[in-house]
C-alpha positions in Angstrom: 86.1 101.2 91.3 87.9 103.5 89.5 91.7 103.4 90.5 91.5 99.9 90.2 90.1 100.1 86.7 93.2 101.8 85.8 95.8 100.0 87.1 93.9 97.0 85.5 94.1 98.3 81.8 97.5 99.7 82.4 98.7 95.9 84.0 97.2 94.1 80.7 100.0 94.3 78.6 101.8 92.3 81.6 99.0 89.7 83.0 96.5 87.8 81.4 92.9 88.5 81.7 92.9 85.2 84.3 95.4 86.5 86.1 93.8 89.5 87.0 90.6 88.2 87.5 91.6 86.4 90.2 92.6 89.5 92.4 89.3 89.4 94.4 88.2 92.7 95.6 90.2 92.0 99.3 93.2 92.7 97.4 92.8 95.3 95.4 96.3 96.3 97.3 97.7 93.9 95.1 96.9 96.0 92.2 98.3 99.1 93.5 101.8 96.5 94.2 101.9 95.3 90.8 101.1 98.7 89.0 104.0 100.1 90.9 106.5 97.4 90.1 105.9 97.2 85.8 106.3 101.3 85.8 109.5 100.8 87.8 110.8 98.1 85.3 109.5 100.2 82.4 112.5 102.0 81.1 114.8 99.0 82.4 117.4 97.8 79.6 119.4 95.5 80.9 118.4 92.1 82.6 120.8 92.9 85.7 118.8 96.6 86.5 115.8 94.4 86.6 116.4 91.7 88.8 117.8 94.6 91.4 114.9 96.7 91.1 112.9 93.6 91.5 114.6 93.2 95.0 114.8 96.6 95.9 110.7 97.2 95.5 110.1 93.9 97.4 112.0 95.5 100.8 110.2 98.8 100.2 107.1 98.3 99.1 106.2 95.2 100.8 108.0 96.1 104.1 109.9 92.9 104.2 113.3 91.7 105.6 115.5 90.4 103.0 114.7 89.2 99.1 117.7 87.3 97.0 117.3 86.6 93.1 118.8 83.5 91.9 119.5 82.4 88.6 119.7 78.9 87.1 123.1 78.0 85.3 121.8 75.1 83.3 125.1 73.5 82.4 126.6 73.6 86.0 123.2 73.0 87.9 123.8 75.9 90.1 121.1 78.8 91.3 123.4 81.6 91.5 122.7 84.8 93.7 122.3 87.8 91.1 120.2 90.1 93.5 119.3 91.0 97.0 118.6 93.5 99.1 118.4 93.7 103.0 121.5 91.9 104.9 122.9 90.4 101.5 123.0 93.6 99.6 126.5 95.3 100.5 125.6 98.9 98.4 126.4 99.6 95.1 124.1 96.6 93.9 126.7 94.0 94.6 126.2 90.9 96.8 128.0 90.5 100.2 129.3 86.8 100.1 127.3 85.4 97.8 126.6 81.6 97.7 126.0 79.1 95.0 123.0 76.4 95.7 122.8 73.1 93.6 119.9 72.2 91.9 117.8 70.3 94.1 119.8 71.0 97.2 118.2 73.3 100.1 114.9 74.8 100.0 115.6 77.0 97.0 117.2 74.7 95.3 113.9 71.8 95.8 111.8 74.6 94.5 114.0 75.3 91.3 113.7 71.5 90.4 110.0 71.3 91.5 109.3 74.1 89.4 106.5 74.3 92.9 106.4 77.3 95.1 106.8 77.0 98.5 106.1 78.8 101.9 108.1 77.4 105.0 106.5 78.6 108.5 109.2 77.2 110.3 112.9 76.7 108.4 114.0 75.6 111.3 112.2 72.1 111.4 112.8 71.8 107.4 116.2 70.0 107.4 116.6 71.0 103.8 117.3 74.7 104.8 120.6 76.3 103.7 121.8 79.2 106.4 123.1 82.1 104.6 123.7 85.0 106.4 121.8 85.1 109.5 119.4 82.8 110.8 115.7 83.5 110.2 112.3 81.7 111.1 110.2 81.4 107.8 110.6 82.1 104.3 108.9 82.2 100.9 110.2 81.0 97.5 108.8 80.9 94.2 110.0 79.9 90.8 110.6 82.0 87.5 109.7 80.6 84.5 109.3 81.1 81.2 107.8 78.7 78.8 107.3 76.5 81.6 110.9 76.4 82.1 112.6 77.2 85.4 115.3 79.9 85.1 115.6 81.0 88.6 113.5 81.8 91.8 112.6 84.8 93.7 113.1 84.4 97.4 112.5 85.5 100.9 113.3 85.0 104.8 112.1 86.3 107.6 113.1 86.8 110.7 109.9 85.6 112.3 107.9 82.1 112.2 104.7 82.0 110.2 105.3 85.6 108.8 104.5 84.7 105.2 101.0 83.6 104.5 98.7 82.7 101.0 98.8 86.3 100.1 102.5 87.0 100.1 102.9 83.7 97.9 100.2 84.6 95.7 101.6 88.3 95.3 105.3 86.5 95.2 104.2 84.4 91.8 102.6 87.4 90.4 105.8 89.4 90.8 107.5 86.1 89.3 105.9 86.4 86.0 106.2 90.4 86.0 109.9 89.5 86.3 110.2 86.8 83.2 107.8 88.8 81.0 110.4 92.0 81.5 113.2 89.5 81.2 111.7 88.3 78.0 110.7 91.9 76.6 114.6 92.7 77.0 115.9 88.8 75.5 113.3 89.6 72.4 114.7 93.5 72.0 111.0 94.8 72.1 111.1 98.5 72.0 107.1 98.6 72.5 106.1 99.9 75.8 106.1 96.9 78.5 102.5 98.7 80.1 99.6 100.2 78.8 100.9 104.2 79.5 97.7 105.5 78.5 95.7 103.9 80.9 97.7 106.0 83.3 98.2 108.9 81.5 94.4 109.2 81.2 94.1 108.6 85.3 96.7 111.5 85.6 94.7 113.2 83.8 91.4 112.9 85.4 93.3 113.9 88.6 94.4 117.3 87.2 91.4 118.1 85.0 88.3 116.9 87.3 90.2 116.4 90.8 92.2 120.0 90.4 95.3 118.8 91.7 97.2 121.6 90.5 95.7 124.0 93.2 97.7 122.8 95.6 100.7 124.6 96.0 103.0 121.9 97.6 101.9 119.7 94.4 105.1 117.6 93.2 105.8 114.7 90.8 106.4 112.4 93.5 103.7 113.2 95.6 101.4 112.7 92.0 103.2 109.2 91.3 102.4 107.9 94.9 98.8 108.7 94.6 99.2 106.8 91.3 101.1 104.2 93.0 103.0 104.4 89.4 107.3 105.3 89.7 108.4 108.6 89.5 110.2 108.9 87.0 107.8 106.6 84.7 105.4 109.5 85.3 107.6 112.0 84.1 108.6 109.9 81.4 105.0 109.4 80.5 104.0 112.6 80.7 106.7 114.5 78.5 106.0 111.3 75.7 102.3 111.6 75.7 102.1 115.7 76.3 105.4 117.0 74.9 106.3 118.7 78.2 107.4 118.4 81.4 105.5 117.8 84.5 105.7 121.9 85.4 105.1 123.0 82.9 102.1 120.6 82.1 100.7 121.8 86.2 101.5 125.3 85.4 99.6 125.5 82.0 96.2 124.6 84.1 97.4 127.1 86.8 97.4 129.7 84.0 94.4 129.2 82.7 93.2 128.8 86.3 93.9 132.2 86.8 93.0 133.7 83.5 89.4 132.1 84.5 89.7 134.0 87.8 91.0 137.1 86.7 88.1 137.9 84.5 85.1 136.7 86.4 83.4 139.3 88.6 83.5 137.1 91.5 87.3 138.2 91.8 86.8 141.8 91.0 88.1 142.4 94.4 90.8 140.2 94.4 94.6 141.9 94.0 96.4 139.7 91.1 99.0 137.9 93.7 96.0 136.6 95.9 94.6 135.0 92.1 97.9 133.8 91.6 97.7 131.9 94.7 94.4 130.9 94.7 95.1 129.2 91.2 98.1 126.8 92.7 101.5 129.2 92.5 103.6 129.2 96.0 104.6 132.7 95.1 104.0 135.7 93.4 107.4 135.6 90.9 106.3 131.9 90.2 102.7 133.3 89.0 104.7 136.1 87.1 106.7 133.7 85.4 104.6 131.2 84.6 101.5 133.3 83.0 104.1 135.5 80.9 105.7 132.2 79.4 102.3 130.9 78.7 100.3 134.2 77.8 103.3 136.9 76.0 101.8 139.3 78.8 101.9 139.8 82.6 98.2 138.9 84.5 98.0 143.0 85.1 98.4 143.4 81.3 95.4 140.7 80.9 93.2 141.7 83.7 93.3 145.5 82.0 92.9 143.8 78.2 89.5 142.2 79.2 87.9 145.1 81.1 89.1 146.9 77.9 87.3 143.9 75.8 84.3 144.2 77.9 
């Protein structure tokens, strides 16, 4: 399968061969999950901007209610809140009333000192259950480690019973160690890329040169990244590294030679220059101007009447 072949070579710098192997082919969604998340941490600096773009993806890409970061403070045995998003997250990524949870106290707390993750179907039979903001029927929580050391957990609540089953807490762990290894690539200053960016540079590729994407008009980079289920701005990032230019420019060079193709084959004889322009992917007629005079040093009239010249 090809799209999952992708996201697999550009998720190897992240996961281990094991780890990937066990994403059986009734959740190949997963995949798609995971892919999105590393190329949203990708050009993240600082340990904070991850854990809050950990949270934020968790609400909008796996349509869930509420997700809170802790942290472990070793010394004072406390999980601290760092992150959330849903009720908890007040804008402006700070915490609204944010609560401190000994270690070993509570459910995330049992899990921190387990180093175990857990899925609750009903907290409200588990008398170890800490309220927080509102009350909710089931939750999720799993540890982050690194060297098989617990430095946090990741966790979740929701408002109804049973809502999490073995798929959220096996997607939950994965995003676990996508968290640590990021946290890691930051702790150890690694300036290497954190995925495999030609694994998806090649897919974008593929999508332009064999798929043809460029011929549609309404064509954006956001509505390439969400086919790619890759983030937006690690596609444009990816694609001005690898190809020196930006995304327009990179569309508009294979609408040029689109229409070049066009303009000279005798199946378009008939065609006025505006109607090749269009057919080749530009919204407008100025656009087409514009673009084959930047790439060409003359106007698509001046190269229709050069070839029949030529020929």
């Amino acid at each position: 399968m090809e799209k999952t072949d992708y996201r697999i070579l550009g998720l190897k710098k992240v996961f281990s061969e094991k780890d990937l192997a066990n994403i059986d082919d009734s959740q190949v969604y997963v995949i798609s999950i995971l892919s999105y998340f590393a190329t949203s941490l990708f050009d993240k600096t600082k340990k904070e901007d991850v854990l809050w773009d950990i949270t934020e993806n968790c609400i909008s890409q796996l349509d869930l209610e509420d997700c809170v970061i802790y942290l472990l403070d070793r010394d004072k045995e406390l999980l601290i809140q760092k992150a959330a998003y849903g009720n908890k997250d007040r804008g402006e990524r700070k915490i609204l009333n944010p609560i401190t949870i000994p270690l070993g106290k509570g459910i995330v707390g049992h899990v921190a000192a387990s180093g175990e993750p857990e899925i609750i179907p009903d907290v409200t039979q588990d008398p170890r259950y800490i309220l927080d903001d509102v009350q909710r029927g089931s939750e999720v929580t799993v540890p982050l480690l690194i060297d098989n050391e617990v430095i946090g957990v990741i966790d979740s609540e929701h408002s109804e019973k049973a809502f999490y089953t073995i798929n959220h807490l096996f997607l939950f762990e994965l995003i676990a160690q996508l968290t640590v290894k990021k946290l890691a690539h930051i702790i150890q200053n690694k300036k290497d890329s954190f995925t495999n960016d030609n694994a998806y540079y090649k897919q974008f590729r593929y999508l332009v040169e064999k798929e043809k994407i460029y011929m549609d008009e309404n064509l954006s980079l956001s509505s390439v990244a969400e086919q790619l289920n890759i983030s937006t701005n690690y596609l444009s990032q990816l694609i001005n590294s690898l190809s020196g230019c930006s995304f327009p420019d990179f569309i508009n060079r294979y609408r040029v030679e689109e229409a070049k193709s066009c303009l000279v084959h005798p199946d378009f004889t008939n065609y006025t220059i505006t109607a090749i322009g269009l057919e080749s992917g530009f919204n407008s007629k100025s656009a087409f101007y514009s673009a084959f005079k930047k790439y060409t040093d003359i106007t698509p009239t001046e190269y229709r009447e050069k070839h029949k010249n030529i020929s």
